[in-house]
N, C-alpha and C positions, 0 to 999 in steps of 0.2 A: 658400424652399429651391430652387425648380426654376428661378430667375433667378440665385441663387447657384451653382448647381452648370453651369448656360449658363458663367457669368463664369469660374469658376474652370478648366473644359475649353474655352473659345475655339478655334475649330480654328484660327484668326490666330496665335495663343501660341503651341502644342503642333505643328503641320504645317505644311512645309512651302506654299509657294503653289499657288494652285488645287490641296487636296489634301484630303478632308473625313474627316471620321469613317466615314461612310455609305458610302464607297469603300472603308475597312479592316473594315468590320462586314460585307464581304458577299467573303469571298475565295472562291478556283475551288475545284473539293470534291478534299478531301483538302489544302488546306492551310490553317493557321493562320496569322493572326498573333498579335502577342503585345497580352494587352487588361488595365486594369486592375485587373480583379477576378483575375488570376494572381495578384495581388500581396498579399491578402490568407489566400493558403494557407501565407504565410511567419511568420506568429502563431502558429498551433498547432504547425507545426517547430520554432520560436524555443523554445516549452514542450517540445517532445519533445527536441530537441538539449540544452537546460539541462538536463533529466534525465538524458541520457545521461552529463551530465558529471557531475553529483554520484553518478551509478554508477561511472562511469569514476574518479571521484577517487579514492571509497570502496574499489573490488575491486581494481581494478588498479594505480593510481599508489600506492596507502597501500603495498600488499606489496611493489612495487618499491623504496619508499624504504625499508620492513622490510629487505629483502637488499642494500642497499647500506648497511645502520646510521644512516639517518639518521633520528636519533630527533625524536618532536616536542617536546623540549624542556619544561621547568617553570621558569617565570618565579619567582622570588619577591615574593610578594606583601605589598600591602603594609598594614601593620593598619588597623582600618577609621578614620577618622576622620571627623566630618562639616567641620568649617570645611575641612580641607583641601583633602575633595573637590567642598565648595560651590566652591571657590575653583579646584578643575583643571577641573570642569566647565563653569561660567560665566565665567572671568577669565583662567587661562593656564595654561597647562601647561607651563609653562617660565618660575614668578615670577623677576624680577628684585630686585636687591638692596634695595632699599628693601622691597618686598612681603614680601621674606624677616624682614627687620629687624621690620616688623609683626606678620607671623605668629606670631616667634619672642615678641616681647612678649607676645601675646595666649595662647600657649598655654603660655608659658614652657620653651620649649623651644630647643635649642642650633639654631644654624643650619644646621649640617652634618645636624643631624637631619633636620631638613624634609627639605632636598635629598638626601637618602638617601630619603626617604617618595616623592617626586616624581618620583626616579627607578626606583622600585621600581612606581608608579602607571603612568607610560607604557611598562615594558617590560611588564605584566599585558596591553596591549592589541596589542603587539606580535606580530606572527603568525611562528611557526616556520619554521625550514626546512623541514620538513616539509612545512607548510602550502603552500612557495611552490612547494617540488618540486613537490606534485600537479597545482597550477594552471600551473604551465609545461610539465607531463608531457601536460595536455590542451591546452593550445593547440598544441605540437608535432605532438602525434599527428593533430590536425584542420587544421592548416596542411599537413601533408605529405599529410593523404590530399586533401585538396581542389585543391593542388596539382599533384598528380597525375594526377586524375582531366582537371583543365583543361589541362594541358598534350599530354596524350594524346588529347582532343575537337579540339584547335585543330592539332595537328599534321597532322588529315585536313582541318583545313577552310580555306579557299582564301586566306580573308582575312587568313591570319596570313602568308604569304609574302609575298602584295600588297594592303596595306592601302587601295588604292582599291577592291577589293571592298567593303568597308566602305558605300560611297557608290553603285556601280553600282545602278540599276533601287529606290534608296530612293523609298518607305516601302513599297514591296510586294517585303517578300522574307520565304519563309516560315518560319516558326520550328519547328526541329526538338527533339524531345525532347529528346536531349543540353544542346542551349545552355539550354533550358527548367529542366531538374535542375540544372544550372551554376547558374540564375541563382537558382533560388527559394533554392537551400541556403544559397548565399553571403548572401545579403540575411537570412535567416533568421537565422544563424549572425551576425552583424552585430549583428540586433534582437537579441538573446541578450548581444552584451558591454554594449550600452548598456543595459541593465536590470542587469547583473549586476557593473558597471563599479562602482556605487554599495555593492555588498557586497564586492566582493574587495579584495585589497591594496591600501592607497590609496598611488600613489606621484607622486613631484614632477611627472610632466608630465601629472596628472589632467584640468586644462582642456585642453591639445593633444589627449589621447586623445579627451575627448569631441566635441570639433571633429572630430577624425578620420573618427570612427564617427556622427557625423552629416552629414557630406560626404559619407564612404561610403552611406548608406543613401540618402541623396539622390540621388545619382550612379545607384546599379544603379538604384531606383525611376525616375527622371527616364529614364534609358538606356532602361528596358524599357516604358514606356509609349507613346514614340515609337518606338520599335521603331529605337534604336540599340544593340540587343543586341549587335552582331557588335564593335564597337569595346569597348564595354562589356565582352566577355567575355575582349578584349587588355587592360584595363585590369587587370581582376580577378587574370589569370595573372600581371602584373608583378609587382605588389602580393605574391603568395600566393610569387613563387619563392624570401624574403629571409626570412621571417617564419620559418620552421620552422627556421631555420638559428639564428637570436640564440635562439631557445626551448632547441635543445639545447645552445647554449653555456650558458645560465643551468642545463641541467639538471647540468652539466659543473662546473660551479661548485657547485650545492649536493648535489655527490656527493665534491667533494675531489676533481677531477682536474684541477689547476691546468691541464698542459700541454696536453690535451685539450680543456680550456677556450679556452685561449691560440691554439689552432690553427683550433675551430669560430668563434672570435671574428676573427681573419685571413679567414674562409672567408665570414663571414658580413657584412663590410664591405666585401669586394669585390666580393659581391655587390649591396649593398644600393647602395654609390655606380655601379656600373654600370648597374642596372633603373632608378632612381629618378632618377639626374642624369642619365645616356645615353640608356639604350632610352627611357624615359618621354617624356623631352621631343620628343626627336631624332626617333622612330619613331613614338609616339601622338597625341602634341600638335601635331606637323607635320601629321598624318592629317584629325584634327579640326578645327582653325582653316585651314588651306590647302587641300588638299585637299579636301575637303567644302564648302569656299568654289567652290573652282573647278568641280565637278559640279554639286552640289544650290544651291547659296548660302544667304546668312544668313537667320536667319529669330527672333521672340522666344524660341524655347524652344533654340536653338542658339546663345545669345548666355549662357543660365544654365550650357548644360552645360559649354561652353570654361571659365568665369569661375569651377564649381565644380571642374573640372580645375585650372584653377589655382592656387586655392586649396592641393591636395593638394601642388602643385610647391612652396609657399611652405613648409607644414610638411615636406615630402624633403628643402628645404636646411635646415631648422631642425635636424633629426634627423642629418642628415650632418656637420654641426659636431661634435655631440654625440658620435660616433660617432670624429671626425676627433680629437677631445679625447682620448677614452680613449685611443685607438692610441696621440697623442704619451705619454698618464702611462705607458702599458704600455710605450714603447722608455725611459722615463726610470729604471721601480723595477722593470721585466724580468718583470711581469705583467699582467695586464688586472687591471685597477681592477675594483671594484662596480659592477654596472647603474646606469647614469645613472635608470636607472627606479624605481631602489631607493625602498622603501618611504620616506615621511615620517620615521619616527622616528628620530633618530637618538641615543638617550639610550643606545640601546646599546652606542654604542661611548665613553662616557663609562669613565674609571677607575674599575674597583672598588674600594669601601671603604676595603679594609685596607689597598690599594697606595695611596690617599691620603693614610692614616693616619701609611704609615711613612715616606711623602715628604714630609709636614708636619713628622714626625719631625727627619728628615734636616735638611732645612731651618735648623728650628730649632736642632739640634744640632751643625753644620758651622757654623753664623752666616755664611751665604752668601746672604743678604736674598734668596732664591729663587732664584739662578742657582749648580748643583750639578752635576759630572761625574757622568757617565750610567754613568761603569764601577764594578765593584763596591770598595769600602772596603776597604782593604788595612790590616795591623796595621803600625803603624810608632810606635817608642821606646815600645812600652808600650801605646798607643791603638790601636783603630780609627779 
């Protein structure tokens, strides 16, 4: 273990040249620097902040979405069967035609049946608005104050005006409280979505997020143990100023205020391609690969953190398409579409029963082999 833990802290890897551990283990009195075992007081936060939010969810975002009417909804469920749900469980939740043809042999039941069971089965797992209101009512509320708090620490401090502070007199610069609270929360708050990633709403860009939120936690971890805090805590602000902005646009949306939605969503991609595709690359990335080249120079642990900055720039532009999409659907049908982030299921938005019923109906009784005008039936010589 004590060769392994030499290997894994190499002061070659982690500091720059002629620059030791023994040099940061011994600063002038009254200053710190910042040392690994900080980093493990971000576990029991991770546990206090997750609680905060299942209180947060419970007291405060539930009564919120009480006075704004948004109910949590009752799925209809669907009656119990066992082959059905051997079959949603292990094989798909979404059979295809042939599967259906089998099933319906096997239980002798009509086909529309099933698919009426099938679809009754994934909205039961389906989570409410309700549900998503609470969970974006807390990420907003913890995106805006954390935001806040960093952009208010960085405005006194030197490095944010001129980001070659960043690099002056490194690895001996001392760590103040403030950056100190910055950094644990945020890493905490971090450990806390990747745990929590796996219970909440599962939505399409699940693998991105989890790449996200392990870059992230890499990044502040890797920042603060070489004591690239100061850059680190510009990165953190970028990130945090775009975040609070899509959360109340989502809250905008599952409150029924289209145009409010429509405006925070304008508000919140102007933001987002400005911090992520401008400030990000232009102002931070310049800082770190050039600038830090030309003061300090490269060194192995300054070769991972440019390469996991990078990484972040590769999903900004992924995100920014995404983002670039909706605005074109929203100038085409004069609204912001659904969250690109929207939940998996989308059985919801499948036609209900009866309106397939009477358009099988229709169908059949216009003799129009499936192609029918969409305007209502008008009485003409006698008929409908």
């Amino acid at each position: 273990m004590a060769a392994l833990s030499a290997w894994f802290w190499s002061e070659d890897f982690w500091l720059p040249h002629n620059v030791s551990w023994t040099d940061l283990a011994n600063p002038a009195p009254g200053v710190e620097y910042p040392r690994a075992g900080h980093l493990l007081k971000a576990f029991p936060l991770a546990l206090g902040i997750f609680a905060v939010r299942i209180f947060f969810e419970r007291f405060i975002a539930g009564p919120c979405a009480h006075i704004l009417h948004i109910q949590a909804g009752v799925n209809r469920r669907a009656q119990p069967n066992a082959v059905l749900e051997k079959v949603f469980t292990s094989i798909s939740k979404c059979p295809d035609a042939r599967q259906l043809d089998g099933l319906s042999k096997q239980l002798d039941w009509d086909v529309r049946k099933i698919q009426r069971w099938f679809r009754h089965r994934r909205n039961q797992d389906k989570p409410s608005t309700r549900t998503k209101f609470c969970e974006s009512m807390w990420r907003f509320t913890f995106y805006l104050g954390i935001f806040t708090y960093g952009f208010c620490f960085l405005w006194q401090s030197p490095w944010m005006w001129d980001t070659r502070q960043c690099w002056y007199n490194y690895p001996y610069q001392a760590l103040s409280p403030g950056l100190y609270h910055y950094y644990v929360t945020e890493l905490a708050f971090y450990w806390s979505l990747m745990f929590s990633q796996f219970t909440d709403i599962k939505r399409k860009d699940f693998l991105i997020m989890f790449v996200h939120h392990l870059a992230t936690v890499s990044l502040i971890s890797f920042s603060y143990v070489n004591n690239m805090a100061r850059v680190g805590s510009l990165v953190m602000c970028v990130h945090d100023a775009s975040d609070f902005l899509l959360e109340a646009a989502k809250l905008a949306n599952y409150a029924k205020y289209q145009r409010l939605c429509d405006s925070l969503f304008v508000v919140f991609a102007a933001a987002f391609i400005g911090t992520r595709l401008i400030i990000y690359p232009f102002w931070i990335l310049n800082s770190t690969m050039f600038e830090s080249w030309e003061i300090i120079g490269p060194y192995p642990s300054w070769w991972l953190f440019n390469v996991l900055l990078l990484v972040l720039q590769v999903l900004h532009i992924i995100w920014s398409y995404l983002i670039v999409r909706i605005a074109f659907k929203a100038l085409m049908r004069g609204k912001v579409s659904k969250d690109v982030r929207s939940d998996i299921e989308s059985s919801s938005e499948e036609e209900p029963e009866t309106s397939h019923t009477l358009t099988t109906s229709a169908k059949q009784e216009n003799g129009t082999n499936g192609h029918f005008s969409s305007q209502p039936w008008t009485r003409k010589d006698g008929r409908w």
